[in-house]
C-alpha positions as CSV (number, residue, x, y, z in Angstrom):
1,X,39.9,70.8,110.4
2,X,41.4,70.7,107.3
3,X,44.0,68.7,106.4
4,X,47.2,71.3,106.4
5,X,50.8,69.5,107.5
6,X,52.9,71.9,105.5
7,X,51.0,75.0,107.7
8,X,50.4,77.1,104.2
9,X,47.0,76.5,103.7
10,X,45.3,80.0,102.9
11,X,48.7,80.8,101.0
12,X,49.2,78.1,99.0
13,X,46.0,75.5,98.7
14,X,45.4,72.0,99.7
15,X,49.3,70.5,100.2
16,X,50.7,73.5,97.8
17,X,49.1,71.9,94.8
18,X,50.3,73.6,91.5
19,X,46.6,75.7,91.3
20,X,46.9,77.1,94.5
21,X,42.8,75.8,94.4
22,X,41.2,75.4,98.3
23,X,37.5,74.3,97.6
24,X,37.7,70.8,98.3
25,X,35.8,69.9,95.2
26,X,38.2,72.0,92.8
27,X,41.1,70.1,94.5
28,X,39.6,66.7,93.6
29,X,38.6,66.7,90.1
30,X,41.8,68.8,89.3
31,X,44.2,66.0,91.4
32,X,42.1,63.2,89.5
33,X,42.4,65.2,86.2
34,X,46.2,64.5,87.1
35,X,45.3,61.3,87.9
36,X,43.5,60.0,84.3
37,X,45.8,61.5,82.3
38,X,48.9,59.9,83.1
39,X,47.3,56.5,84.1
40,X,48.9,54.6,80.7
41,X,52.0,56.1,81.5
42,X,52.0,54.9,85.3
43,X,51.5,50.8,84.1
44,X,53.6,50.7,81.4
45,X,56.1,51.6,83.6
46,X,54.8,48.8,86.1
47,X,54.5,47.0,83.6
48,X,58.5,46.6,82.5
49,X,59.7,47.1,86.5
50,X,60.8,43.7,87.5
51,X,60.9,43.7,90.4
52,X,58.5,46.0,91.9
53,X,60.1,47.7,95.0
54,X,59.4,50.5,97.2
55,X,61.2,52.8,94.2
56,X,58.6,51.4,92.2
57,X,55.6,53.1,94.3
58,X,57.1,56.1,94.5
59,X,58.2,56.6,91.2
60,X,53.8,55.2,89.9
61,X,52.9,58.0,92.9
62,X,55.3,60.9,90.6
63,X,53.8,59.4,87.7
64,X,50.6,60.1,88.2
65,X,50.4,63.2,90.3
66,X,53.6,65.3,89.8
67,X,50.8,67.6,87.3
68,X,49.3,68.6,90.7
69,X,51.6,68.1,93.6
70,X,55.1,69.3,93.5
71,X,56.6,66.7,96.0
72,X,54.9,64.1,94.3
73,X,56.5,60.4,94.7
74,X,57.5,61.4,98.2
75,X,56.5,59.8,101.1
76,X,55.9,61.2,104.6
77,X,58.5,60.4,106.0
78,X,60.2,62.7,103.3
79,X,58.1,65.5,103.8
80,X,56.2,65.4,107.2
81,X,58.7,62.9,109.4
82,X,57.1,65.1,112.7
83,X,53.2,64.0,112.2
84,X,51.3,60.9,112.8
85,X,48.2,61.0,110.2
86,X,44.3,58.8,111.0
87,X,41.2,58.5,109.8
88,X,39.1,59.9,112.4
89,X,40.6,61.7,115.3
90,X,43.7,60.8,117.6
91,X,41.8,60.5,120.7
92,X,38.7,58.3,118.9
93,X,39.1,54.3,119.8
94,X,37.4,54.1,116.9
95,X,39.9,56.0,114.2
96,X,42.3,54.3,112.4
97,X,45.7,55.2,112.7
98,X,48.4,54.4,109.3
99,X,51.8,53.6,109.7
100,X,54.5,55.6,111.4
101,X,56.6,57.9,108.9
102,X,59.6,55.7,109.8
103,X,57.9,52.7,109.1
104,X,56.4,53.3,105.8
105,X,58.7,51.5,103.5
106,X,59.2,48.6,105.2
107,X,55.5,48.1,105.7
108,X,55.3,48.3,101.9
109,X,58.2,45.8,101.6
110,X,56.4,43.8,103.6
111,X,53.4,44.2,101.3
112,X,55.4,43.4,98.7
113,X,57.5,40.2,100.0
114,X,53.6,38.9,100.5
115,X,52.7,39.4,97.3
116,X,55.7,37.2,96.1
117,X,54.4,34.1,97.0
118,X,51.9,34.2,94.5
119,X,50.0,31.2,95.8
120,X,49.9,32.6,98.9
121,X,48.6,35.8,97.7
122,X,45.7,34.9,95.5
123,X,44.6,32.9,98.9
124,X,45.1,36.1,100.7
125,X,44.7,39.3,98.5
126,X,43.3,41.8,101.0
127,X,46.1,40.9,103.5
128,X,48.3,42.4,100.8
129,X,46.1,45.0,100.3
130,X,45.4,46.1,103.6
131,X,49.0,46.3,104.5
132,X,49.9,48.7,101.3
133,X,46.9,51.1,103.0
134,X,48.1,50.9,106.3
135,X,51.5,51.8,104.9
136,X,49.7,55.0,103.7
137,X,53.0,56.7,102.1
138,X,51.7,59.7,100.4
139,X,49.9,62.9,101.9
140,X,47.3,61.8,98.8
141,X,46.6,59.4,96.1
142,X,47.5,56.6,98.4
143,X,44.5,54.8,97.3
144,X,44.7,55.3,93.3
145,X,48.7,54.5,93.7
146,X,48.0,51.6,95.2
147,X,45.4,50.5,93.0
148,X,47.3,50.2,90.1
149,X,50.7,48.6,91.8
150,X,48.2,45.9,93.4
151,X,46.5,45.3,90.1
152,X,50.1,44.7,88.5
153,X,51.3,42.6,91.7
154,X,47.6,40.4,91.0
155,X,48.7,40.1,87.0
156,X,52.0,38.2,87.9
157,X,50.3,36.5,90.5
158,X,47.9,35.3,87.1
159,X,44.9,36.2,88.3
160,X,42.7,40.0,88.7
161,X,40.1,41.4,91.2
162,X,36.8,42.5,89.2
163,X,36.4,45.4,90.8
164,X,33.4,46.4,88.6
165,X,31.5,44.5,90.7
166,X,32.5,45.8,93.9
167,X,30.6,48.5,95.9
168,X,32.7,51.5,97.5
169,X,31.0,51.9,100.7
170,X,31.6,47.8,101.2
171,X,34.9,48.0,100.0
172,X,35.9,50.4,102.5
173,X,34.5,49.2,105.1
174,X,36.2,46.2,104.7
175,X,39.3,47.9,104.0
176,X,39.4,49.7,107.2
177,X,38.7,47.1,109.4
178,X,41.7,45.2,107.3
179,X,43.6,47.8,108.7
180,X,42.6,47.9,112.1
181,X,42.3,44.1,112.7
182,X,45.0,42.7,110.3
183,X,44.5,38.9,111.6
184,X,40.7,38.4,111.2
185,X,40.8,38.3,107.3
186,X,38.3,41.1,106.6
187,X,39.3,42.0,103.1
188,X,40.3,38.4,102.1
189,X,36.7,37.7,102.9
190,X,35.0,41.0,101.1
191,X,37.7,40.3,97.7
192,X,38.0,36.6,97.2
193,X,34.7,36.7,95.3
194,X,35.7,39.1,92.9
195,X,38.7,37.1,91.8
196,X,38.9,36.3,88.3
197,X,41.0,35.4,85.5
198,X,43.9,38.0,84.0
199,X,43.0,40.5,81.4
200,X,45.2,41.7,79.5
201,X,46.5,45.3,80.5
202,X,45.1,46.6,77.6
203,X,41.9,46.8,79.2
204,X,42.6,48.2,82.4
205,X,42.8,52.1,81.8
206,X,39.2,52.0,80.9
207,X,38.4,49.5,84.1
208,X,40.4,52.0,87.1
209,X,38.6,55.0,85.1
210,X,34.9,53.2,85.8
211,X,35.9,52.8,89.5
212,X,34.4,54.7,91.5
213,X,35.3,55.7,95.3
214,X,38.4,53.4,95.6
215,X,40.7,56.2,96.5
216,X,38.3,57.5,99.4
217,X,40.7,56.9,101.9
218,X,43.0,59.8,101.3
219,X,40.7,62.9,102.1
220,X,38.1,61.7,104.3
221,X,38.1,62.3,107.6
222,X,41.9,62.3,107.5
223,X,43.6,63.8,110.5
224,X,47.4,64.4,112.0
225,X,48.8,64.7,115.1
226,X,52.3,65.8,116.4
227,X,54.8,62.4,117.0
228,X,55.3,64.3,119.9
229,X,51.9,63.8,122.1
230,X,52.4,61.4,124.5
231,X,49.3,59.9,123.5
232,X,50.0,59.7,119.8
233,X,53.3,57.9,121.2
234,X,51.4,55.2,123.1
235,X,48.9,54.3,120.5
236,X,51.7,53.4,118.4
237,X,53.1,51.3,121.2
238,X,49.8,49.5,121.3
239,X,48.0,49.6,117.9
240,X,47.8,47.0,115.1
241,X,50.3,44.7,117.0
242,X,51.7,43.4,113.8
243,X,54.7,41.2,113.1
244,X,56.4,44.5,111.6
245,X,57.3,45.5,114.8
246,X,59.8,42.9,115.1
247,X,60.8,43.8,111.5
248,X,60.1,40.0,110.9
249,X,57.7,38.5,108.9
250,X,55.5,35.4,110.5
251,X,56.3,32.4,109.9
252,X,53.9,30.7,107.1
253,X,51.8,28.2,107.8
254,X,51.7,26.7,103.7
């Protein structure tokens, strides 16, 4: 099925991009076309944001895909309040299912409040991570968004994730079982490797271009289901019991 919440497909492309382009592959390198050209613009903006807030990711998100996607640096809950989106189907115990639209910016504040304690953070970088991709705020470019605000949330924490030497299929793995099991550490464990030293920013247009596959999360095997179904409704009541549904933080064991 492909991926269609606005219902306009066959009149106006993949989430009314500004091409009106439908073959998948078309869509991609034209979004990531978007997505290169307006990378120094997005972290020099990050770059003299103090703080970064939930603003901030919206506003990196606009950035770096308004080119393509009108309603870029909207979230879902903006634009699709109604729909519950997964990787992998609804009724699959093995999908993974993102935040709820109502829920998306306090799961990134979450993220965020996390990443403040920088100690804590360069012990735990995927738990950071994980919860700006479960977040999931953007129809697409979730993953390429969130690249770049984690890279400048790991710069004030003084230290960077080589992500040269990461592998994509690894990373992703990891990732999504970050997102389905948020207490067993599964990105911490996949990342902590790959920390390093700072470099300065200078550097790190040409190090997000050489990535490759970090932003395979938004189109790939991505779902949505009506907030309405029943069964939608109880996952939510059951899935990734995390200390966000209290709206409270856990208590830290530093």
């Amino acid at each position: 099925m492909t991926f269609d919440p606005f219902g306009d497909f066959e009149a106006a492309g993949y989430l009314q991009n500004s091409l009106q382009l439908k073959d998948p592959t078309e869509v991609k390198e034209s979004e990531h076309l978007s997505f290169e050209l307006s990378i120094e613009d997005a972290l020099a903006y990050l770059a003299k944001k103090k703080p970064i807030d939930y603003q901030a990711v919206l506003k990196v998100h606009e950035i770096l895909f308004s080119g393509f996607y009108h309603w870029a640096g909207k979230d879902r809950n903006a634009l699709v309040p109604h729909l519950a989106v997964f990787k992998g189907s609804y009724d699959d115990p093995r999908s993974t299912i993102f935040e709820h639209p109502h829920s998306i910016k306090m799961s990134v504040d979450y993220a965020l409040e996390l990443a403040a304690d920088k100690k804590r953070f360069k012990e735990q970088p995927g738990r950071v991570m994980g919860q700006l991709a479960f977040a999931h705020p953007f129809l697409d470019g979730n993953g390429r968004t969130i690249l770049l605000v984690f890279m400048e949330l790991c710069y004030r924490a003084k230290f960077a994730i080589d992500w040269s030497r990461t592998n994509k299929d690894d990373y992703l793995r990891a990732l999504s079982d970050e997102i389905r099991e948020p207490r067993e550490g599964n990105l911490d464990s996949y990342l902590k490797p790959f920390i390093v030293d700072i470099s300065s920013r200078d550097e790190w247009p040409e190090t997000i271009s050489g990535i490759k596959g970090l932003d395979g999360l938004d189109k790939e095997g991505i779902t949505y289901e009506s907030l309405d179904n029943p069964q939608v409704q109880q996952i939510y009541k059951t899935y990734r019991a995390k200390p966000l549904d209290t709206g409270k933080p856990p208590e830290s064991n530093d």
